[in-house]
PyMOL CGO cylinders between C-alpha atoms (Angstrom):
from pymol import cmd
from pymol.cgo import CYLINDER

trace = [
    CYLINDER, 80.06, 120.51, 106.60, 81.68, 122.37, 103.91, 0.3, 1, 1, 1, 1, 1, 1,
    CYLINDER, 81.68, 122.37, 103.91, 83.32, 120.85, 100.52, 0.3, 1, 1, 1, 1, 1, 1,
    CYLINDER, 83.32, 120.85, 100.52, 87.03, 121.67, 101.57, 0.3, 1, 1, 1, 1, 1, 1,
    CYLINDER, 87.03, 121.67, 101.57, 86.47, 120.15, 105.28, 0.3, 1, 1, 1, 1, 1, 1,
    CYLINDER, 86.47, 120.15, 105.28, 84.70, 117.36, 103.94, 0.3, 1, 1, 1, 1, 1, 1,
    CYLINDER, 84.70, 117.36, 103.94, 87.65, 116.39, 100.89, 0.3, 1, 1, 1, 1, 1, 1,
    CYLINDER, 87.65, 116.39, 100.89, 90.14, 116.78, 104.11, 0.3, 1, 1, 1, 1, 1, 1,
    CYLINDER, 90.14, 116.78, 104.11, 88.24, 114.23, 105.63, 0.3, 1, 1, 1, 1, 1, 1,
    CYLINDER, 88.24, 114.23, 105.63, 88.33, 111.92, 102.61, 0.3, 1, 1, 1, 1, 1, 1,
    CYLINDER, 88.33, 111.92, 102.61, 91.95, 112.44, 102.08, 0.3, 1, 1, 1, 1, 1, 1,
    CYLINDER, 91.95, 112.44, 102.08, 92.40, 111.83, 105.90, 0.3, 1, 1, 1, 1, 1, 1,
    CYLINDER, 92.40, 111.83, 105.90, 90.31, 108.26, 105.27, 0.3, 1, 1, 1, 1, 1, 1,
    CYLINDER, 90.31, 108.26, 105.27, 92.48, 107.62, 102.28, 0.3, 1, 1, 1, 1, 1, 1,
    CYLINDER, 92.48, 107.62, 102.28, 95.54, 107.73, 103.58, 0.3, 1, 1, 1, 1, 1, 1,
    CYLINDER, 95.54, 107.73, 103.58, 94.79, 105.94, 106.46, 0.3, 1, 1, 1, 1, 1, 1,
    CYLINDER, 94.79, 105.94, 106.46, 93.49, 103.35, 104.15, 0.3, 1, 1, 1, 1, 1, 1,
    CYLINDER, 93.49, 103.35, 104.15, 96.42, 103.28, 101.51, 0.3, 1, 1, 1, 1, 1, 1,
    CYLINDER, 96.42, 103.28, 101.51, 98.89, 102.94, 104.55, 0.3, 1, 1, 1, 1, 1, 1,
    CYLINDER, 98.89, 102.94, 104.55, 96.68, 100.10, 106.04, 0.3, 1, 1, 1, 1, 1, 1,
    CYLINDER, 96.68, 100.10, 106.04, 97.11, 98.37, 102.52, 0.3, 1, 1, 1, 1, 1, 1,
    CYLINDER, 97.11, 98.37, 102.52, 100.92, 99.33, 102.12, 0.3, 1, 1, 1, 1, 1, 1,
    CYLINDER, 100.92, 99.33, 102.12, 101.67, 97.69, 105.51, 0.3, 1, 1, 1, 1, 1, 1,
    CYLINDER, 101.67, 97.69, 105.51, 99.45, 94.70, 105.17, 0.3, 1, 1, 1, 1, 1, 1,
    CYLINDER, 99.45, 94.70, 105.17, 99.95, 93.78, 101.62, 0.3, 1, 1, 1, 1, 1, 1,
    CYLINDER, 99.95, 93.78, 101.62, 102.76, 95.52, 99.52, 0.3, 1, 1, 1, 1, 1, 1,
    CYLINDER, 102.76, 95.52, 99.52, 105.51, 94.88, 101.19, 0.3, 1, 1, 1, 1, 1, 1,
    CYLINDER, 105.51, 94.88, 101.19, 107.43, 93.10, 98.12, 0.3, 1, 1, 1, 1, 1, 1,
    CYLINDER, 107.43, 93.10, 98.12, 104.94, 93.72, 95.57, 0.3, 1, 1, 1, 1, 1, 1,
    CYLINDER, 104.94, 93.72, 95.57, 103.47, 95.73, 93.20, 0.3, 1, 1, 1, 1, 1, 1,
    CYLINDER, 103.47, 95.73, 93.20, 99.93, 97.09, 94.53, 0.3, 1, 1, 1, 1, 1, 1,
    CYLINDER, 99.93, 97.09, 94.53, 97.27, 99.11, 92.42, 0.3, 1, 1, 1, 1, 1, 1,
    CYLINDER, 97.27, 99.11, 92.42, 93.92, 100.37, 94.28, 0.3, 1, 1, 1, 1, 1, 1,
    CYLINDER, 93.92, 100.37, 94.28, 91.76, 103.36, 94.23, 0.3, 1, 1, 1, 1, 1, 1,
    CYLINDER, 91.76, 103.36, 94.23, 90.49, 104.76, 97.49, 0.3, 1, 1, 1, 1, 1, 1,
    CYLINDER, 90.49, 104.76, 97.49, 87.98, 106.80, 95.86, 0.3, 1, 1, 1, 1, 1, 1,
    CYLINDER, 87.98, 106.80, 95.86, 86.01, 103.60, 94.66, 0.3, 1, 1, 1, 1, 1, 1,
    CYLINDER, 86.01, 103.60, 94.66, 86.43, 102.37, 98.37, 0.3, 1, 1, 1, 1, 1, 1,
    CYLINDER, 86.43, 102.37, 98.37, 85.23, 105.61, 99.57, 0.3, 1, 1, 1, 1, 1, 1,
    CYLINDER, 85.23, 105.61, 99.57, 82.13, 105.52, 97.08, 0.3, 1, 1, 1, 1, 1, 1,
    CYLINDER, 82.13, 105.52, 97.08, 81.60, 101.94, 97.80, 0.3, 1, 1, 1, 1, 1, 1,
    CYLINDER, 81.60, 101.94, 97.80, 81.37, 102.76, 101.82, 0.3, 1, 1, 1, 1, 1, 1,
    CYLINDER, 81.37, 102.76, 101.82, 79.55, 105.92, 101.16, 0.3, 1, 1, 1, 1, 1, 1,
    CYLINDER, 79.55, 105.92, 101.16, 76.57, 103.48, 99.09, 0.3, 1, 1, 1, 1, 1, 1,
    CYLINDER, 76.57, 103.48, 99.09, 77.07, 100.66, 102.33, 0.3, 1, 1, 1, 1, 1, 1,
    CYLINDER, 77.07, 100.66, 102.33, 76.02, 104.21, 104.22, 0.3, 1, 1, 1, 1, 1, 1,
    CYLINDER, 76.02, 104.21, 104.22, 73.68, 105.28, 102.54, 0.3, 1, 1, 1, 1, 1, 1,
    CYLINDER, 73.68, 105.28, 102.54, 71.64, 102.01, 102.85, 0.3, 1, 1, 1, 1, 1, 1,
    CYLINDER, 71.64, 102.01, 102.85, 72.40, 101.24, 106.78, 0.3, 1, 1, 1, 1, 1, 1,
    CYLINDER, 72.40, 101.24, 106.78, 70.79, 101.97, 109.59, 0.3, 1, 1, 1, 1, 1, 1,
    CYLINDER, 70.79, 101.97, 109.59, 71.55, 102.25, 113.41, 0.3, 1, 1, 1, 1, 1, 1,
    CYLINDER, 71.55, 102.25, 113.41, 75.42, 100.97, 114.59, 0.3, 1, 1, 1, 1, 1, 1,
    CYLINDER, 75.42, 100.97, 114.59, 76.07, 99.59, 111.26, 0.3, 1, 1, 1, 1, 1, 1,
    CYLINDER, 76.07, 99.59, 111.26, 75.51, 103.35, 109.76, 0.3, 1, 1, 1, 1, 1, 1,
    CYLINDER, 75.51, 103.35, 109.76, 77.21, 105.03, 112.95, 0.3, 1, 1, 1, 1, 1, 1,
    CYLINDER, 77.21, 105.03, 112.95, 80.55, 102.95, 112.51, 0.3, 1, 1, 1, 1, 1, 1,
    CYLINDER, 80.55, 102.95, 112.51, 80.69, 104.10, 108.95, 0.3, 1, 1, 1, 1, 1, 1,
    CYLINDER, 80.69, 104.10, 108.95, 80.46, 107.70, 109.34, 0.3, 1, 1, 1, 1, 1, 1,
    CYLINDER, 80.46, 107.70, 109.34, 82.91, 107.35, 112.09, 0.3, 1, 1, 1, 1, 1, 1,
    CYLINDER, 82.91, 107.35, 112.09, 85.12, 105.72, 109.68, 0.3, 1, 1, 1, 1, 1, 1,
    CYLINDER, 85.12, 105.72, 109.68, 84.22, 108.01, 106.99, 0.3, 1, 1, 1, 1, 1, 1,
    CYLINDER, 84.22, 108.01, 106.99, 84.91, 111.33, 109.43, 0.3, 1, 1, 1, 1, 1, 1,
    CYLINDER, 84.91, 111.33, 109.43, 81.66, 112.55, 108.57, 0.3, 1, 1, 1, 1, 1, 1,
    CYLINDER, 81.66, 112.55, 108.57, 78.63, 113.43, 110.73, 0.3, 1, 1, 1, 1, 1, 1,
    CYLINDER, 78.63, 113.43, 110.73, 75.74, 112.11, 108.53, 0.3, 1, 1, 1, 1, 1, 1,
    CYLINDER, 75.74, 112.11, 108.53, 74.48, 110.81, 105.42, 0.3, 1, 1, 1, 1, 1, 1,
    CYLINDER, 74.48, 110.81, 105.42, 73.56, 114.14, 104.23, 0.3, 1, 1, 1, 1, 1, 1,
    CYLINDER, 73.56, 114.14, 104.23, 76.84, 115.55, 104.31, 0.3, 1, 1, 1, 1, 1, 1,
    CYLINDER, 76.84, 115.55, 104.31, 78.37, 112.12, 102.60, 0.3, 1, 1, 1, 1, 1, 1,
    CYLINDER, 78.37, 112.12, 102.60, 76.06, 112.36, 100.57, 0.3, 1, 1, 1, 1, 1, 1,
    CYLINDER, 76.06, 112.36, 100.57, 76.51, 115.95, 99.58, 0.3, 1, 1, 1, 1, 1, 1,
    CYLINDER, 76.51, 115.95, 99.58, 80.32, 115.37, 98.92, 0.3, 1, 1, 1, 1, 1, 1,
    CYLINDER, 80.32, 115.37, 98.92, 79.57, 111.74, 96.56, 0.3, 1, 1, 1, 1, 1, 1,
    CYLINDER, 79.57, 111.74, 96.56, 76.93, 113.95, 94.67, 0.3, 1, 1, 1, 1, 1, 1,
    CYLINDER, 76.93, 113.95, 94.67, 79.62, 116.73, 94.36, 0.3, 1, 1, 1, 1, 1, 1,
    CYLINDER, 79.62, 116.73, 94.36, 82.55, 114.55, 93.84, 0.3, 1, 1, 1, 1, 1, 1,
    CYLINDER, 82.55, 114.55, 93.84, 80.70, 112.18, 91.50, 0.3, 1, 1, 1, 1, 1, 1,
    CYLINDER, 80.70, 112.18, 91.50, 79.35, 115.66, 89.24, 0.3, 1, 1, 1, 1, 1, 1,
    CYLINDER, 79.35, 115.66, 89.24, 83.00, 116.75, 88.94, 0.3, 1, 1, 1, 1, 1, 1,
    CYLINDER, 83.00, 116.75, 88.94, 84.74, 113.50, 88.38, 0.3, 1, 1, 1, 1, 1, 1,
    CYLINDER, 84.74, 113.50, 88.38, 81.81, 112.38, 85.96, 0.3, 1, 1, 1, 1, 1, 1,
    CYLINDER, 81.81, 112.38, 85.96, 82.96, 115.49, 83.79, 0.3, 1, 1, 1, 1, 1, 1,
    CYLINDER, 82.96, 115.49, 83.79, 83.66, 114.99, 79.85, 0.3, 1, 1, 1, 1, 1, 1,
    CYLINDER, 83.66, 114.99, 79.85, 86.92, 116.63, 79.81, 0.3, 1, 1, 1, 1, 1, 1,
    CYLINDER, 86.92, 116.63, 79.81, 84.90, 119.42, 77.85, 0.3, 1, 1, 1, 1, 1, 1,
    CYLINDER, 84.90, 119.42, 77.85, 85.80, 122.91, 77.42, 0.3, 1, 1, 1, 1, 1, 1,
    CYLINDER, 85.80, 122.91, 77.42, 85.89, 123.33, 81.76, 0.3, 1, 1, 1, 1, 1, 1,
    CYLINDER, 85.89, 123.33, 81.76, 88.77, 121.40, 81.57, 0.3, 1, 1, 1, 1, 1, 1,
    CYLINDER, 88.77, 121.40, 81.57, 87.32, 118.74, 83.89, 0.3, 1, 1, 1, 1, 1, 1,
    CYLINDER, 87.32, 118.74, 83.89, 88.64, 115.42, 84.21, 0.3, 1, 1, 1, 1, 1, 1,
    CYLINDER, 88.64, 115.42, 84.21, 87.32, 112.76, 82.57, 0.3, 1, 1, 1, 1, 1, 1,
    CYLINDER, 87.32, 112.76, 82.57, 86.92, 109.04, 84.80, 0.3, 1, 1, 1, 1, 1, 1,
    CYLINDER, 86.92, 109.04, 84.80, 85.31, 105.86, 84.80, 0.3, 1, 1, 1, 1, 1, 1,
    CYLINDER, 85.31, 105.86, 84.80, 84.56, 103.35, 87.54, 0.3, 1, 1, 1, 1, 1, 1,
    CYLINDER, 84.56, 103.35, 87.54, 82.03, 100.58, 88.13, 0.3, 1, 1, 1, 1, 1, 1,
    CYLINDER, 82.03, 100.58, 88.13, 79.54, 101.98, 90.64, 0.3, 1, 1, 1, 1, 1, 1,
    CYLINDER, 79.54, 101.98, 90.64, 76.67, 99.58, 91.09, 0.3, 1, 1, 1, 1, 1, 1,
    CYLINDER, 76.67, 99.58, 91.09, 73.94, 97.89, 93.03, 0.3, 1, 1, 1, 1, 1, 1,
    CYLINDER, 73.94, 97.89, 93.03, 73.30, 94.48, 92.90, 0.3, 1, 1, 1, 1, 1, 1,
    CYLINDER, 73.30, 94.48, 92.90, 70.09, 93.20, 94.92, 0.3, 1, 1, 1, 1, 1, 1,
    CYLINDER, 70.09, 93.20, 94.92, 68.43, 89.53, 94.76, 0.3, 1, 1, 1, 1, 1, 1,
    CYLINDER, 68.43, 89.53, 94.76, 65.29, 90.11, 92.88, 0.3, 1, 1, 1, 1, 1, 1,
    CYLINDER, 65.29, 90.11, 92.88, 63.14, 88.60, 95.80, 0.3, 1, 1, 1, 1, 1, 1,
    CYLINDER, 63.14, 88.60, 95.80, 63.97, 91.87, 97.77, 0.3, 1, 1, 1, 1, 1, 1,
    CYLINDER, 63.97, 91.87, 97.77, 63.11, 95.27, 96.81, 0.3, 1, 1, 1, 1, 1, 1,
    CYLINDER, 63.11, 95.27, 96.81, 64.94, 98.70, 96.77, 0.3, 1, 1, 1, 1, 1, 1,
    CYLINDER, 64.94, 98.70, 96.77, 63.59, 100.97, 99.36, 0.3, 1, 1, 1, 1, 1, 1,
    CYLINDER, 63.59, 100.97, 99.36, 62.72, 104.16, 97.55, 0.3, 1, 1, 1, 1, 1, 1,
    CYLINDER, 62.72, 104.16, 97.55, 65.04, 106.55, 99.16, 0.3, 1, 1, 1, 1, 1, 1,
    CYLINDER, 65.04, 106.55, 99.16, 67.76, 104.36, 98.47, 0.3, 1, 1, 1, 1, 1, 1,
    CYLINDER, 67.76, 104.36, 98.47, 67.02, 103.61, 95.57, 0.3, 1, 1, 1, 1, 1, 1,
    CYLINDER, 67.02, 103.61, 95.57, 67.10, 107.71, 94.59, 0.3, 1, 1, 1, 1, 1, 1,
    CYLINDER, 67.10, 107.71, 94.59, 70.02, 108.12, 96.88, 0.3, 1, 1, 1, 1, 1, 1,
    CYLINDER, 70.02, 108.12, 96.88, 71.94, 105.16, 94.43, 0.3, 1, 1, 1, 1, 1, 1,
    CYLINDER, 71.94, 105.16, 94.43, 70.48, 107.15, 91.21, 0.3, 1, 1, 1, 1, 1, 1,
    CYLINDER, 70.48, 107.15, 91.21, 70.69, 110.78, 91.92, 0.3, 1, 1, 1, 1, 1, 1,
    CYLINDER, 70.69, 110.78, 91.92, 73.89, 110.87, 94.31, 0.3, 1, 1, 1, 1, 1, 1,
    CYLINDER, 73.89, 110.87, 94.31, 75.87, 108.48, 92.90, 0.3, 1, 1, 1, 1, 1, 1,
    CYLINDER, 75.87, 108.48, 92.90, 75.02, 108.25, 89.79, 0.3, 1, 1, 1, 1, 1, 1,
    CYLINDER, 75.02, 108.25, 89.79, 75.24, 104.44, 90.03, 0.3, 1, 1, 1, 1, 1, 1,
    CYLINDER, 75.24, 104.44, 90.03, 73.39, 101.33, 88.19, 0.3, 1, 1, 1, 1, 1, 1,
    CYLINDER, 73.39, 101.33, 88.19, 71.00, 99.53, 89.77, 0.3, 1, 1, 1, 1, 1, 1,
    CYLINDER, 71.00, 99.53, 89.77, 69.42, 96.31, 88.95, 0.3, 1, 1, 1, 1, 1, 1,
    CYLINDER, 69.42, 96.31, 88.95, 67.50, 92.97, 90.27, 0.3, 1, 1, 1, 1, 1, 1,
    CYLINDER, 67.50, 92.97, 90.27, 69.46, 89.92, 89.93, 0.3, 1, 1, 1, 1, 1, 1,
    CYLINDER, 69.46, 89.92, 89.93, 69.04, 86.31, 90.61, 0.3, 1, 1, 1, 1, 1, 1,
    CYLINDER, 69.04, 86.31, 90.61, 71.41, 85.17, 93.09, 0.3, 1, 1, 1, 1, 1, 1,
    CYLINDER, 71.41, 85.17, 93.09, 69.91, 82.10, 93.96, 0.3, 1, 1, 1, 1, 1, 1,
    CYLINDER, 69.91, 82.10, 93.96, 70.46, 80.39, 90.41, 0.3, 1, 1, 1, 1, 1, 1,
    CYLINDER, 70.46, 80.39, 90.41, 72.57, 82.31, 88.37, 0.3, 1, 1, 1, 1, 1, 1,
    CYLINDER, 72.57, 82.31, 88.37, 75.86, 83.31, 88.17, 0.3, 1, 1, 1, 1, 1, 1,
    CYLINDER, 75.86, 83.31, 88.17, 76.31, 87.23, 88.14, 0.3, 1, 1, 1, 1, 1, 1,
    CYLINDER, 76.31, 87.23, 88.14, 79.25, 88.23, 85.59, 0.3, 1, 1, 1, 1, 1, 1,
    CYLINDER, 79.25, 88.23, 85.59, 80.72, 91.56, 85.47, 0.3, 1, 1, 1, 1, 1, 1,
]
cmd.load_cgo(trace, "trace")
């Protein structure tokens, strides 16, 4: 899938998203909420699931695999990412992280997937006595 087809697609899941929220939750107030960071969060859920779990997200997502999702986060995430420098680019900051209970482990392509792609933080925590604060 090409970069223009794809970014259709994630407008396409954006708006359907944003009018979702509009209708649910903002009808007499004021709403804020970015559905790029949903769309990064659901590409990382992706990119870690397997069998109908994966399936129903690239449905959702309009895309055909994790390659090409994760072709457009890597893309998307290397423009975004951009210092503002002499290109002109934009310059943006999100949280974009990976949280796992440190008696599991990161499978290896994930955890390269969560590094490389999108460019996100990883770490072990303990869940089971600790409070995690962001």
């Amino acid at each position: 899938m090409d970069l223009r087809e794809s970014i259709l697609n994630q407008t396409d899941v954006s708006l359907s998203l944003a009018k979702h929220v509009i209708m649910t939750e903002a009808k007499e107030a004021n709403l804020v909420f970015s559905p790029l960071s949903i769309h990064v969060v659901l590409g990382l859920i992706t990119a870690g699931s397997n069998g109908p779990t994966r399936d129903q997200l690239l449905g959702f997502l309009k895309t055909k695999s994790t390659e090409d999702l994760n072709s457009l986060s890597s893309q998307l995430v290397s423009l975004l990412f951009a210092d503002a420098g002499p290109l002109g680019g934009p310059l943006l900051s999100f949280a974009n992280g990976v949280w796992v209970d440190q008696s599991l482990n990161f499978k290896s392509d994930f955890k390269k997937i969560v590094d490389n792609v999108y460019k996100a933080a990883s770490s072990h925590v303990d869940f089971q006595t600790k409070l995690l604060i962001i």
